[in-house]
C-alpha positions as CSV (number, residue, x, y, z in Angstrom):
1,X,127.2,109.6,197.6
2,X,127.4,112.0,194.7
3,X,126.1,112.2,191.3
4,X,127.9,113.5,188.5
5,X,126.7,113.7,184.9
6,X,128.8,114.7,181.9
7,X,126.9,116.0,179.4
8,X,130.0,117.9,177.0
9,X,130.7,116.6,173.8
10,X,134.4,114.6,174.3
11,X,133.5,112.0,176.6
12,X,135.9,111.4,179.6
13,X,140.0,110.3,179.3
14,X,140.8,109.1,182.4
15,X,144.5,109.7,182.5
16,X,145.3,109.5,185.8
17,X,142.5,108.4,188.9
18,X,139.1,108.2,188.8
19,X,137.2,106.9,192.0
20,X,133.5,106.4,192.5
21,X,132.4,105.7,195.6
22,X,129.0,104.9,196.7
23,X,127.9,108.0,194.1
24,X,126.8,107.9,190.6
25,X,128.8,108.7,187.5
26,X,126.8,108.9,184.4
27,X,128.5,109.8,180.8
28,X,125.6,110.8,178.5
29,X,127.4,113.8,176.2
30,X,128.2,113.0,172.3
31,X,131.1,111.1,172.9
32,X,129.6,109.1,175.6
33,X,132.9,107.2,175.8
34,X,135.4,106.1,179.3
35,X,138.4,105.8,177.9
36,X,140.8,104.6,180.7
37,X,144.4,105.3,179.2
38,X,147.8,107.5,179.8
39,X,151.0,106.7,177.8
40,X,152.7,108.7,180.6
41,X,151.2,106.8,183.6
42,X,149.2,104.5,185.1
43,X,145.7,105.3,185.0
44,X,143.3,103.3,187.4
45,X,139.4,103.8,187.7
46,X,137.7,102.3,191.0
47,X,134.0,101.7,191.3
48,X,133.7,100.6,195.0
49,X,129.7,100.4,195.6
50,X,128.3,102.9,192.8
51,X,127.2,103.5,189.7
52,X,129.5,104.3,186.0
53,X,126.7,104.5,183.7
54,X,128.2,105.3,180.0
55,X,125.7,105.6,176.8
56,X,129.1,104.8,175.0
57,X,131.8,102.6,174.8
58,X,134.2,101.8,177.8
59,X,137.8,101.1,176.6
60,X,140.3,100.2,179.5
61,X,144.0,100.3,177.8
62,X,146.8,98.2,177.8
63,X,148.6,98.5,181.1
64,X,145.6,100.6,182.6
65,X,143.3,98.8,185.5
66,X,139.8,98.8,186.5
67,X,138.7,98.0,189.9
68,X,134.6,97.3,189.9
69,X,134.2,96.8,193.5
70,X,130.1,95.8,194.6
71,X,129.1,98.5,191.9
72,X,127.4,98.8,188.9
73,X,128.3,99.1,185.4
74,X,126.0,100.1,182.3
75,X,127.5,100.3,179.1
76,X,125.4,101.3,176.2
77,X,128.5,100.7,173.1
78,X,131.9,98.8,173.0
79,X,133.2,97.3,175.9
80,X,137.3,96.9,175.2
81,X,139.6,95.8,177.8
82,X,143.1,95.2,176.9
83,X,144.2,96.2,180.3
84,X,143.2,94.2,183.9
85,X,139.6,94.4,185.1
86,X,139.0,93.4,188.9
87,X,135.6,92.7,188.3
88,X,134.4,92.5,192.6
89,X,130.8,91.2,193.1
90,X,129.7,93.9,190.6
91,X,127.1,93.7,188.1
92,X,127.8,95.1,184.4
93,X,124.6,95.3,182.2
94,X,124.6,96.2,178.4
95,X,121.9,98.1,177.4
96,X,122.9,99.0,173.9
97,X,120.3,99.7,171.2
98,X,122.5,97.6,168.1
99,X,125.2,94.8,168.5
100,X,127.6,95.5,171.1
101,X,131.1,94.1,170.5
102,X,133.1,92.7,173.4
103,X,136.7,93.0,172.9
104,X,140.0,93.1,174.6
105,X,143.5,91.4,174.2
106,X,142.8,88.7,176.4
107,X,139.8,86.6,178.5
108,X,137.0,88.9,179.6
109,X,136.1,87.7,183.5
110,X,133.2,89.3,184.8
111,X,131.2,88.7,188.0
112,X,127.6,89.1,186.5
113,X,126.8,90.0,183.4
114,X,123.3,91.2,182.0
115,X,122.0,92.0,179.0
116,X,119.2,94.2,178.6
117,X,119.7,95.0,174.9
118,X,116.9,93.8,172.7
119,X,118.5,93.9,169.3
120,X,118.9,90.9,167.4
121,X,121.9,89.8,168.0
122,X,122.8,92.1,170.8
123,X,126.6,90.9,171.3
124,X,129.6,90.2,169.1
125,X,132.5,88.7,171.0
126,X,135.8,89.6,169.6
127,X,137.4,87.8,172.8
128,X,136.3,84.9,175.2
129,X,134.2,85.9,178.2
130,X,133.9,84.2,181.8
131,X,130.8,85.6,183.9
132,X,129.6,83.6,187.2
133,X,126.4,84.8,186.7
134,X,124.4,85.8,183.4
135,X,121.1,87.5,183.3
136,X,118.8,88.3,180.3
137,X,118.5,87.0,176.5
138,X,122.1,86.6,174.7
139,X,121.9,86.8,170.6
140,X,125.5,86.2,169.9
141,X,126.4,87.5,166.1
142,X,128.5,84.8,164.1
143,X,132.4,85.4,164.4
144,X,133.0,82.7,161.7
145,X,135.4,80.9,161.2
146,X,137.1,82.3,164.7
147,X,134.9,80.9,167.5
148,X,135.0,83.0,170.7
149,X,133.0,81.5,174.0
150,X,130.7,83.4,176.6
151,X,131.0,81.2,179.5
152,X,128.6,81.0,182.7
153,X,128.7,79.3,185.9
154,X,124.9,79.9,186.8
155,X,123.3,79.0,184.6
156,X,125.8,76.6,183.6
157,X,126.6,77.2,179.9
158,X,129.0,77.5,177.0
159,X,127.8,79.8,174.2
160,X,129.7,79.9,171.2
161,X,130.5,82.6,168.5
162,X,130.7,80.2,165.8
163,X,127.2,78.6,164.8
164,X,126.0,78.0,161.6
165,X,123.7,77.7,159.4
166,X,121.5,80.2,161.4
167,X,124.0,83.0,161.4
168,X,124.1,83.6,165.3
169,X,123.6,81.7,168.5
170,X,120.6,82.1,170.5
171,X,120.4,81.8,174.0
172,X,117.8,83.3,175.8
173,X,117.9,82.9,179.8
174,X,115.0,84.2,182.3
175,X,115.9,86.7,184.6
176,X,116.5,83.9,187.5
177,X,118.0,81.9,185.3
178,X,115.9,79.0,183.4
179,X,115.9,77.0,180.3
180,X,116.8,78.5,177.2
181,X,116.9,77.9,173.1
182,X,119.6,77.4,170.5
């Protein structure tokens, strides 16, 4: 495999294809943003089996796709889909440093989440989000009086958006899974 870092200052606009293989993409210039989108045509990004690393946001467009493969994913801002995400047996990790907001026009489905960001809370869901499998601590902020759902199969949970008096939902799950708090 390769390994390509960007280190300009516009980020990338993927307007057309955009494969990673078993190589490493990493996004780490000022606008440290993956912006899959083309009004003209489709644009489609493939992770098969490596790495997309992006400091920033990822934004997937309407009409545009994303095809995860067995790879992995680290985004370190925004993660918006409002296009189709094929998320594989991949793993996508947020490893921001301040909220992260999870948006997108419909259901987020993700094959394993983790969450690596320590900040407190870490995500704000702006849509409702399926993973099989979720890693790390989850500090959801309060979307009031809109109540979106993180939802995992292991461990077997239902977090929602919408708690109060406390002002976020806490959640925090061991690395192997485990008991937790509200």
């Amino acid at each position: 495999g390769s390994r390509v870092t960007l280190t300009d200052t516009g980020g990338i606009n993927n307007g057309d294809t955009l494969t990673i293989g078993a190589g490493i993409l990493t996004i780490t210039n000022g606008g440290a943003t993956l912006n899959n989108s083309n009004g003209a045509i489709l644009a489609t990004t493939t992770l098969s089996s490596g790495t997309l690393a992006i400091v920033g946001h990822l934004n997937n467009a309407v009409g545009e796709t994303m095809t995860f493969g067995s790879g992995n994913v680290t985004v370190g801002g925004n993660f918006t889909n409002n296009g189709t995400i094929t998320p594989g047996t991949s793993t996508v990790t947020l490893n921001g440093t301040a909220a992260q907001t999870v948006t997108g026009t419909g259901a987020l489905t993700l094959s394993t989440l983790s969450v690596t960001n320590t900040a407190n809370p870490n995500i704000t869901l702006g849509t409702n989000v399926v993973v099989a499998t979720l890693t790390g601590t989850v500090n959801l902020t309060s979307t009031c009086p809109t109540d979106y759902t993180l939802t995992s199969t292991t461990p077997a949970q239902v977090l929602h958006s919408c708690i109060t008096p406390g002002g976020f939902n806490a959640f925090g799950i061991a690395a192997g899974g485990g008991a937790g708090r509200m």
